[in-house]
FIDO-563459 format. One record per residue: residue number from 1; residue in three letters; x negated, y, z negated of N, C-alpha, C in turn. Coordinates in Angstrom, 1 decimal. Atoms other than C-alpha are relative to their C-alpha. Last residue first. Layout:
[NUM; 'ALA'; [X; Y; Z]; [X; Y; Z]; [X; Y; Z]] ...
end
This chain:
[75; 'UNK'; [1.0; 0.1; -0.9]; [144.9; 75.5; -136.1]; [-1.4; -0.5; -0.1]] [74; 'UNK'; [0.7; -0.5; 0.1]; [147.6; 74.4; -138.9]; [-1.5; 0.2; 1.6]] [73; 'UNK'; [-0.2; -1.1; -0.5]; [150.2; 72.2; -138.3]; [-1.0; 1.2; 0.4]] [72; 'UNK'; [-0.1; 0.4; -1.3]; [147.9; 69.3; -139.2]; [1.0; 0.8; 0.8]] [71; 'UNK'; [1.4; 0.2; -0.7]; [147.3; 70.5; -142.2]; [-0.1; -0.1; 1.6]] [70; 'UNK'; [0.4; -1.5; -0.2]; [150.9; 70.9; -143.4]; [-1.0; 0.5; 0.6]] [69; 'UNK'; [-1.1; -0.8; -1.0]; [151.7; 67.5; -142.4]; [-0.6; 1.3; -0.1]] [68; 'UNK'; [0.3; 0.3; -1.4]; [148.8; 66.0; -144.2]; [0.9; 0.9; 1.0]] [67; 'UNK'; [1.0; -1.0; 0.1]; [149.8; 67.9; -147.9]; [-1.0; -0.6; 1.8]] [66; 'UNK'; [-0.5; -1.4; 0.1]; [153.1; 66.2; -147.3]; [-1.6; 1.5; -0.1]] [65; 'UNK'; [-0.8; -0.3; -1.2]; [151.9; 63.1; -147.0]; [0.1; 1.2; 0.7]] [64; 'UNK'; [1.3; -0.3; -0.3]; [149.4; 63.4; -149.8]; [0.8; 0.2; 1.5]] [63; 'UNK'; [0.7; -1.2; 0.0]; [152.4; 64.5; -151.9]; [-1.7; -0.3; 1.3]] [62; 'UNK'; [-0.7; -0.5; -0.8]; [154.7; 61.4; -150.6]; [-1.0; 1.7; 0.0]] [61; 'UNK'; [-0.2; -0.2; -1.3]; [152.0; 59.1; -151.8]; [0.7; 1.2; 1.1]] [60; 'UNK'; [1.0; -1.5; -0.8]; [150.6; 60.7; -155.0]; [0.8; -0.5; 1.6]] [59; 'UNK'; [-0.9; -1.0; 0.0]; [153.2; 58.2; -157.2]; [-0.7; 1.4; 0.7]] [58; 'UNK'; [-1.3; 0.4; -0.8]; [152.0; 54.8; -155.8]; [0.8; 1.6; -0.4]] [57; 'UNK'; [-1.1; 0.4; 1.1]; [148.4; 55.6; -156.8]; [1.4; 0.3; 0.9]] [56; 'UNK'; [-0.1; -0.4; 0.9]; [147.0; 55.3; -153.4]; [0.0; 0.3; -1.4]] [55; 'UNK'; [-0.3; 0.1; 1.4]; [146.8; 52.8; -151.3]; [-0.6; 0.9; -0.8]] [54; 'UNK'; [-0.7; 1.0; 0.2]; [146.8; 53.4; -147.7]; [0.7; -0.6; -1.1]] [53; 'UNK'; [-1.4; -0.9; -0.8]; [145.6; 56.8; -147.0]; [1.0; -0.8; -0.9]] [52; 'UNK'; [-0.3; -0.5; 1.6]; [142.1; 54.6; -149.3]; [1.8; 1.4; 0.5]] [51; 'UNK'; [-0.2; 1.4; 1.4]; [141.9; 52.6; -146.1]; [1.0; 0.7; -1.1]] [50; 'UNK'; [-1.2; -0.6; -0.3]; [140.8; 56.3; -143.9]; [1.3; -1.2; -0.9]] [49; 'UNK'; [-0.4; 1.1; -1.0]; [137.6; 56.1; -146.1]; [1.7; 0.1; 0.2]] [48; 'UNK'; [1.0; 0.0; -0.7]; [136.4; 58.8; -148.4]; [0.0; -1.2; 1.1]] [47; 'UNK'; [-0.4; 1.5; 0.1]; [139.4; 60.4; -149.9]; [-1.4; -0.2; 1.1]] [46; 'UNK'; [0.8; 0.3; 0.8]; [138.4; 64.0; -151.5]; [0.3; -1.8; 0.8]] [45; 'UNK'; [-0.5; 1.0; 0.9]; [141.7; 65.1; -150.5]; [-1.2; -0.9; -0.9]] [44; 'UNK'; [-0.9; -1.0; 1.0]; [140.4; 68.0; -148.9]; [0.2; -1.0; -1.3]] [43; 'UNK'; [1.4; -0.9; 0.7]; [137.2; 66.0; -147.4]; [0.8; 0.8; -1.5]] [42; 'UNK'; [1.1; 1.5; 0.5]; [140.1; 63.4; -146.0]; [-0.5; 0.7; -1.0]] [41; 'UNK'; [-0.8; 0.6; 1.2]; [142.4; 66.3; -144.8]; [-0.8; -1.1; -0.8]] [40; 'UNK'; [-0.2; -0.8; 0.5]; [139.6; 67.6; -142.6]; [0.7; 0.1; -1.5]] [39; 'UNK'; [1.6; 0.2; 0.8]; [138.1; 64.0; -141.3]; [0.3; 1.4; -1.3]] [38; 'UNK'; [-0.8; 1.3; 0.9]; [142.7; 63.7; -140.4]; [-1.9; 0.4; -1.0]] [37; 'UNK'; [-1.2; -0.5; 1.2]; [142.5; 67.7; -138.5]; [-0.2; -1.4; -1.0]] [36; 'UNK'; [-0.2; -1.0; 0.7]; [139.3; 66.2; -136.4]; [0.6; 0.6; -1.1]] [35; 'UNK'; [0.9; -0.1; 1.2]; [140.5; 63.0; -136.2]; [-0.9; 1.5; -0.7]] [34; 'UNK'; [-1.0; 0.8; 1.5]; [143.7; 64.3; -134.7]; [-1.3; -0.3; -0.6]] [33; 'UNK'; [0.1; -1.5; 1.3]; [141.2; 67.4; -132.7]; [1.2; -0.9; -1.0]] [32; 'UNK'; [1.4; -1.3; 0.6]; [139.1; 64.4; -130.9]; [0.5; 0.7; -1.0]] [31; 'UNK'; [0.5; 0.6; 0.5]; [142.0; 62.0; -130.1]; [-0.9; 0.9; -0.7]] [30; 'UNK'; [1.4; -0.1; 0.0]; [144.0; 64.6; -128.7]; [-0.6; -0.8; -0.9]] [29; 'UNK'; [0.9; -0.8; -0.2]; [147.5; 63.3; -129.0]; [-1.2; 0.4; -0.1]] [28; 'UNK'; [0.1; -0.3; -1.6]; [149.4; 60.6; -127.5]; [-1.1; 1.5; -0.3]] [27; 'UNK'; [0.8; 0.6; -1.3]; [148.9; 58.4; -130.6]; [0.3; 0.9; 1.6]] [26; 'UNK'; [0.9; -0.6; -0.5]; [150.6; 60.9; -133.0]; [-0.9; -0.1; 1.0]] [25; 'UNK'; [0.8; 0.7; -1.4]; [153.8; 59.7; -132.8]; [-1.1; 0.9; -0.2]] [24; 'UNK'; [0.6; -1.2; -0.7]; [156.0; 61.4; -136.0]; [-0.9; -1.0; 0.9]] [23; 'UNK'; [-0.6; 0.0; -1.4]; [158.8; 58.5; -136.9]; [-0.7; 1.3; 0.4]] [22; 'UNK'; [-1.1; -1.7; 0.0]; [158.4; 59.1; -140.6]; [-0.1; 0.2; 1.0]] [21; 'UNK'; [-0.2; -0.6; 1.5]; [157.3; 55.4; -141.5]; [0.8; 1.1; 0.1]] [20; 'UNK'; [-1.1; 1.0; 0.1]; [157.0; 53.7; -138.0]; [0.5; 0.4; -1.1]] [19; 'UNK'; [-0.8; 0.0; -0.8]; [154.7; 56.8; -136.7]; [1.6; -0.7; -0.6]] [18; 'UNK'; [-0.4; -1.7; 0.5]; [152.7; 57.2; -140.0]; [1.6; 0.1; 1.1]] [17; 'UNK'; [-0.8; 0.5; 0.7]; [152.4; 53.0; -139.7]; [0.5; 2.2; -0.3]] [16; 'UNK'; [-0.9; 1.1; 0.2]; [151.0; 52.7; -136.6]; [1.4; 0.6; -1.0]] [15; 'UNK'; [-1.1; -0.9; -0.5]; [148.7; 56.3; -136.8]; [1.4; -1.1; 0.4]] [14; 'UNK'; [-0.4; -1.4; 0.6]; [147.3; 54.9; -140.0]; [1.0; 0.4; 1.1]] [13; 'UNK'; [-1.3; -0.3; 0.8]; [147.3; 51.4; -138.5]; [0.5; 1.3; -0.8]] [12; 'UNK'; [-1.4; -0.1; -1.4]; [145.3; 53.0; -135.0]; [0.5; -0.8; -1.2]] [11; 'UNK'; [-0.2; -0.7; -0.2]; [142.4; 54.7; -137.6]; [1.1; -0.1; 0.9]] [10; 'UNK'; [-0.9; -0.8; 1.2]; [141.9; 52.0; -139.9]; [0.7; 1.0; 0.9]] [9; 'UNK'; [-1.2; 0.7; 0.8]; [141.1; 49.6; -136.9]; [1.0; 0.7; -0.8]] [8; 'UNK'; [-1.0; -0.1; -1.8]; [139.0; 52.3; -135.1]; [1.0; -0.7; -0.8]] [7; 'UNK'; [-0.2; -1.5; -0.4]; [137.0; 53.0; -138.7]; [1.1; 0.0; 1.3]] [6; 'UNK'; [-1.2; -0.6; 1.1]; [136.5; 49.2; -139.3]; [0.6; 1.2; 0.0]] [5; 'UNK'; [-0.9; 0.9; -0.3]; [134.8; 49.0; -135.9]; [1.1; 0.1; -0.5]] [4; 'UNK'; [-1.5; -1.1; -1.5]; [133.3; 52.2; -136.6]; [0.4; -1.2; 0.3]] [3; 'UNK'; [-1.0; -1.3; 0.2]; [131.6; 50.5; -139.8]; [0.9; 0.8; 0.7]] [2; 'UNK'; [0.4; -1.0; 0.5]; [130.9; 47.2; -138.1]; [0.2; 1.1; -0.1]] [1; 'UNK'; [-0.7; -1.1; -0.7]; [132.1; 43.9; -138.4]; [-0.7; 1.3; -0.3]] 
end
């Protein structure tokens, strides 16, 4: 498989499970400026694959959450 394959995969359970989790829908919007704002939070977060969203340490989850949201307000 290859890397943007894995990348497309990671990038429709992220918006899957963000949606089914805290009921925000992101799938309808701009593909371009959501990864945009998600490559942004990644670089912040220092996380280098979208995977690593997924597992954590179990006690950073609600704070990475939370530091997504705010970001993605943001212009």
């Amino acid at each position: 498989m290859q890397p943007e394959d894995i990348a497309r995969i990671e990038y429709d359970l992220l918006l899957e499970a963000i949606d089914r989790r805290y009921g925000f829908n992101f799938r309808h919007y701009s593909q371009v400026s959501f990864k945009r704002r998600l490559r942004h939070f990644m670089a912040l977060q220092t996380i280098t694959a979208i995977i690593v969203i997924f597992f954590p340490a179990c006690s950073t989850i609600p704070t990475i959450f939370r530091n997504f949201f705010s970001i993605s307000r943001s212009p």
